[in-house]
C-alpha positions as CSV (number, residue, x, y, z in Angstrom):
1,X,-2.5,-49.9,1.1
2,X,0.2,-52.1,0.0
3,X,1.6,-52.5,-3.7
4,X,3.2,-54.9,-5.5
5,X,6.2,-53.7,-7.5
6,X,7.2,-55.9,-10.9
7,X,10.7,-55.1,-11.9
8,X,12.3,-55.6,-15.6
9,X,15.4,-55.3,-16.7
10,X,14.5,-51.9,-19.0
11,X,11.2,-50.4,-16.5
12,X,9.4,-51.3,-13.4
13,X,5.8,-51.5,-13.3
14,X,3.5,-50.6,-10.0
15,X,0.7,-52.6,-9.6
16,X,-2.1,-52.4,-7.0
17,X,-1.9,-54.9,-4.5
18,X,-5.5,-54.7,-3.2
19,X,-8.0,-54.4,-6.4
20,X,-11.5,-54.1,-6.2
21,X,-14.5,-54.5,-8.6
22,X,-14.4,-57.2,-11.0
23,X,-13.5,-54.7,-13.8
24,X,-10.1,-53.9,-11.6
25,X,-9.4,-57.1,-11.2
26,X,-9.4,-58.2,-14.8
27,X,-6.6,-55.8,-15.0
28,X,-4.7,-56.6,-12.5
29,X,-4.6,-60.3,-13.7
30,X,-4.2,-59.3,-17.2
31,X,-1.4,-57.0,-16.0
32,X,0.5,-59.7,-14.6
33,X,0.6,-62.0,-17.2
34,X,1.8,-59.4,-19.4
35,X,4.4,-59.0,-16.9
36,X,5.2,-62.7,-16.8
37,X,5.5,-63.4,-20.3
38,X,7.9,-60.0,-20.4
39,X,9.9,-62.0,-17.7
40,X,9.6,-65.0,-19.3
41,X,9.6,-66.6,-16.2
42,X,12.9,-66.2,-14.8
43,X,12.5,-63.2,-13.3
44,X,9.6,-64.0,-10.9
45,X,11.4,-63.5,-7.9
46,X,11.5,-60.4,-8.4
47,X,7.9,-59.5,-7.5
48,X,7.9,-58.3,-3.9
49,X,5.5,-55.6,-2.0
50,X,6.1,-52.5,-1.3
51,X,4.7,-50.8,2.0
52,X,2.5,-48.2,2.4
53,X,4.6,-46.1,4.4
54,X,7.7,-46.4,2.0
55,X,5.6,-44.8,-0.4
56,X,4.4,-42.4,1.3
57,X,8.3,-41.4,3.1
58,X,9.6,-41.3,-0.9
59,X,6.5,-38.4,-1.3
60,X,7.6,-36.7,1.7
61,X,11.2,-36.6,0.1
62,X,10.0,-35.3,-2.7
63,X,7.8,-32.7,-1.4
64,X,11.0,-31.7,0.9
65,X,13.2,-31.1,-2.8
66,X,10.4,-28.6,-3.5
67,X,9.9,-26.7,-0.5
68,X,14.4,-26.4,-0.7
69,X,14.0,-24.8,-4.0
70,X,11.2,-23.0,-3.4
71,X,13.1,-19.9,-2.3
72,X,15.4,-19.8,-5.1
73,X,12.4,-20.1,-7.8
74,X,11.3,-16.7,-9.4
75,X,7.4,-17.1,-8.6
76,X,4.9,-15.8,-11.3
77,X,3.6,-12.7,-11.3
78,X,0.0,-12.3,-10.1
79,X,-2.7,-11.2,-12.1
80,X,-2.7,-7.3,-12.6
81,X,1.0,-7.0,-11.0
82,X,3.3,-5.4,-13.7
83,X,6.2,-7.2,-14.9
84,X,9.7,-6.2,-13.3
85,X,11.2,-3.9,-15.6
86,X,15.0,-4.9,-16.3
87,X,17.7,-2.1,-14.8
88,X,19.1,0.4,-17.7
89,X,22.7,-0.1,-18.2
90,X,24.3,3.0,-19.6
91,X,26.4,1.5,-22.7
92,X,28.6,5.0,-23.3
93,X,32.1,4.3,-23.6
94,X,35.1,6.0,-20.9
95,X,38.2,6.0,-19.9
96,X,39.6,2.7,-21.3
97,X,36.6,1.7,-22.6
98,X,36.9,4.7,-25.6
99,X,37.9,3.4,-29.1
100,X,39.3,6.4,-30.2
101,X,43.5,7.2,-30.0
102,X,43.1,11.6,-31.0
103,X,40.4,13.1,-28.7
104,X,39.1,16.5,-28.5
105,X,39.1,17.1,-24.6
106,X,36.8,19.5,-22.3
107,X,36.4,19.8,-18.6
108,X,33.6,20.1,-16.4
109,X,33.1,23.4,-14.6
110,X,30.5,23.1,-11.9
111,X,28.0,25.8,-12.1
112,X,29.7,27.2,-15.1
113,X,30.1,26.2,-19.0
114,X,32.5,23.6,-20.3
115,X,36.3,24.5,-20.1
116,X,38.5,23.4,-23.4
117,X,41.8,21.8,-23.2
118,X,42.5,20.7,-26.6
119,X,43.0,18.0,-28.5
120,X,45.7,15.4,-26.9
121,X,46.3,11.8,-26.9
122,X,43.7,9.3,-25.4
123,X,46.4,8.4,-23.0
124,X,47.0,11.7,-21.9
125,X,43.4,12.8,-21.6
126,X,43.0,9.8,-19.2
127,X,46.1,10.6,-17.0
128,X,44.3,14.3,-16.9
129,X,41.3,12.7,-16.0
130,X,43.2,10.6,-12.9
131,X,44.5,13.6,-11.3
132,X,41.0,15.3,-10.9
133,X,39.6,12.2,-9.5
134,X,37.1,12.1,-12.5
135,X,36.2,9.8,-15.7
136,X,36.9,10.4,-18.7
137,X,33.4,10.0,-21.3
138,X,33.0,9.9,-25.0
139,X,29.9,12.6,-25.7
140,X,30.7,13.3,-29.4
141,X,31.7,10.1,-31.3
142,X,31.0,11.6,-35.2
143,X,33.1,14.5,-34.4
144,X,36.3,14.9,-36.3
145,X,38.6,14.6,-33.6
146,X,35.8,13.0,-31.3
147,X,34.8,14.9,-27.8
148,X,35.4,13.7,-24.8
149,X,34.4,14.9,-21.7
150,X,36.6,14.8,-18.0
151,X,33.1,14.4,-15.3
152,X,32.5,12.5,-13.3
153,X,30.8,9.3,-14.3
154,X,27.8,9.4,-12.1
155,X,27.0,13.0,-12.5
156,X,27.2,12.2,-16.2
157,X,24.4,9.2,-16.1
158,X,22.1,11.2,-13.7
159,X,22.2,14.4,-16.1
160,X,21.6,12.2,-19.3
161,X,18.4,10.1,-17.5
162,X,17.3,13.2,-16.9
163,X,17.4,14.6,-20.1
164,X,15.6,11.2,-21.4
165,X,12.6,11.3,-19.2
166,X,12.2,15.2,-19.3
167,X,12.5,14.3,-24.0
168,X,9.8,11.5,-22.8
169,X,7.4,14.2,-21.0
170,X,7.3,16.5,-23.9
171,X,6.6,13.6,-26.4
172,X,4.0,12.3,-24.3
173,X,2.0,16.2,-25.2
174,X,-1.7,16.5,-24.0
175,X,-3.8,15.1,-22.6
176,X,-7.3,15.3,-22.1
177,X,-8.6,14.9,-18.7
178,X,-12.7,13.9,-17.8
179,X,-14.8,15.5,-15.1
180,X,-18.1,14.8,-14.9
181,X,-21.1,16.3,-13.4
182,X,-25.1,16.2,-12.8
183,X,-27.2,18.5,-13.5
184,X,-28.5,18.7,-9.6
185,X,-24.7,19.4,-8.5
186,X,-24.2,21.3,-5.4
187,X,-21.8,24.2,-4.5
188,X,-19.1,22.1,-3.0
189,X,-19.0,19.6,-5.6
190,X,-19.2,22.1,-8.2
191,X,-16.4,23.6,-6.3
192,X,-14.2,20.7,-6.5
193,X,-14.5,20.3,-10.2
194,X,-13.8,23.7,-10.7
195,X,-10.3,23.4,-8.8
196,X,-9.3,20.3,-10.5
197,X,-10.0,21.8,-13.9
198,X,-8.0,24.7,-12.9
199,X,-5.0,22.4,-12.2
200,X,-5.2,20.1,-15.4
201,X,-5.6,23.1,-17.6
202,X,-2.8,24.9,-15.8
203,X,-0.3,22.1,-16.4
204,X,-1.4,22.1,-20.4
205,X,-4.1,19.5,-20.4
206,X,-7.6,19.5,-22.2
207,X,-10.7,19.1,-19.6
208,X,-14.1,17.4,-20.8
209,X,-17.1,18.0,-18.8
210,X,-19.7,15.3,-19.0
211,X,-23.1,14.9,-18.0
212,X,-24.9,12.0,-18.2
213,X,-29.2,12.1,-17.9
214,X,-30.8,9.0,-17.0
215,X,-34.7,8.1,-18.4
216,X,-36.6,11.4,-18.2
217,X,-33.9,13.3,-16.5
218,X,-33.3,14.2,-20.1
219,X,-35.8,16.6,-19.8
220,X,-33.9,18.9,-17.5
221,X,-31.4,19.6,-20.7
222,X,-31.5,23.1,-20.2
223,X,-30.5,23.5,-16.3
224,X,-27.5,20.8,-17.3
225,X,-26.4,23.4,-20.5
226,X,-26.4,26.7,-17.4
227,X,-24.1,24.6,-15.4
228,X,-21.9,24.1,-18.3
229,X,-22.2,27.5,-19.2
230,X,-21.5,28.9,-15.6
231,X,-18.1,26.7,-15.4
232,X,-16.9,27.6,-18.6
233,X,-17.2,31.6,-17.3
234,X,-15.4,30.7,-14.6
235,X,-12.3,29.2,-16.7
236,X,-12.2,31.9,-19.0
237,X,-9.1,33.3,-17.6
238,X,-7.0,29.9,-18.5
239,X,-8.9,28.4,-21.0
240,X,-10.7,28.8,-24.1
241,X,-13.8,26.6,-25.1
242,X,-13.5,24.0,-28.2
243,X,-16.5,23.1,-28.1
244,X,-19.8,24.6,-26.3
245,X,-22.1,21.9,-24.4
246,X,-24.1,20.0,-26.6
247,X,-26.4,16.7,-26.8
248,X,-24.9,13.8,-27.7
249,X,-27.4,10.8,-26.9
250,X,-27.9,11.0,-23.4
251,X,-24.9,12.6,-22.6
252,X,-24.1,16.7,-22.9
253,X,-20.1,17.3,-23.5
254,X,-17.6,20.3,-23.2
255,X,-14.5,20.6,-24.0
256,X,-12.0,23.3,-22.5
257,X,-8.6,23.5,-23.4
258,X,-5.7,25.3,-21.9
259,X,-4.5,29.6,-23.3
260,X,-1.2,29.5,-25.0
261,X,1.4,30.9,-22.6
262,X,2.5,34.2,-23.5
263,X,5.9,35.2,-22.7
264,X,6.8,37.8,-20.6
């Protein structure tokens, strides 16, 4: 299809060479004398048509740009996919980097505990630094004369991630952990609850045992209450009941929860 292209001095306007419908072609001729009157006439020359295939090579350019850039576009993540975390950067101050001109100065000792070598000048605790091959890093900032330590730098990022995901775990406490069960459960899947109650109680988690009656199997309360009975004999040794299997709707709940470690 061919179109016919009206240019202005400030836009152009693309109009449809072949219309159809009398509607569309009401347009089209009230279009064009919009167009002529804009011109006021002297411009009429400047109508000419525009090929199909011209079009069509300016959309393949186009569609080229995009498919170019496409590699260097970050695409959006899909539904469910997590968003990328951004990398920690590790913002403590060494060598140069420390603000401080007085520093109180210990080394390192594989294996061992920290070895003092007294307060000196920033400049000199660097130059100490250099000749072990090490970094020097700023661990105490509020000290009166501030602590830094000779490490090296990587050791010293590793240990203190560490440290901040093992502070993490013991925030994070208990949790409580759900097994459920039916009250026609066989040996081996009675089994298998049993074992992984054993492990989430032996790594200081709560375990609540479910079962879950459906119309009259409601009726069979009693044989679901043994077999909540029977497992919590069987976890005596490394947990303690909270609460003993009871009726809550159409459900029956227990709730086990871990023995305090006693020290040797």
């Amino acid at each position: 299809r061919e179109r016919r292209e009206v240019a202005s001095p400030n836009s152009t306007t693309v109009l449809p060479h072949s219309v159809r419908g009398r509607s569309s072609r009401m347009a089209f001729s009230h279009a064009l004398r919009v167009a002529v009157l804009l011109l006021g006439g002297t411009q009429l020359h400047a109508l000419r048509i525009i090929p199909h295939t011209q079009l069509a090579r300016v959309a393949q350019s186009r569609s080229a740009c995009r498919r170019a850039a496409a590699p260097f576009m970050m695409p959006p993540p899909r539904r469910g996919q997590r968003p990328m975390q951004k990398p920690v950067i590790d913002a403590t101050p060494r060598n140069e980097g420390v603000p401080f001109e007085t520093l109180r100065v210990v080394l390192d000792v594989p294996g061992g505990s920290d070895e003092l070598l007294g307060v000196m000048s920033k400049a000199d605790a660097i130059a100490a630094a250099r000749d072990r091959e090490l970094d020097l890093v700023l661990i105490g900032a509020k000290a009166d004369p501030p602590v830094c330590k000779i490490v090296s730098y990587d050791k010293f990022r590793f240990l203190k991630e560490k440290k901040k995901k093992e502070q993490q775990k013991a925030v994070k406490g208990q949790e409580l952990k759900e097994l459920k069960m039916s009250y026609k459960i066989g040996d081996h899947d009675y089994d298998v609850r049993k074992r992984a109650a054993e492990k989430f109680l032996g790594q200081g988690n709560k375990v609540k045992f479910s079962i879950l009656f459906k119309g009259r199997e409601i009726t069979h309360a009693n044989v679901g209450r043994d077999i909540m009975v029977r497992m919590a004999e069987s976890l005596e040794e490394i947990g303690n009941v909270d609460s003993p299997p009871k009726v809550m709707g159409r459900q029956m709940i227990m709730t086990v929860s871990p023995k305090p470690k006693t020290g040797k």
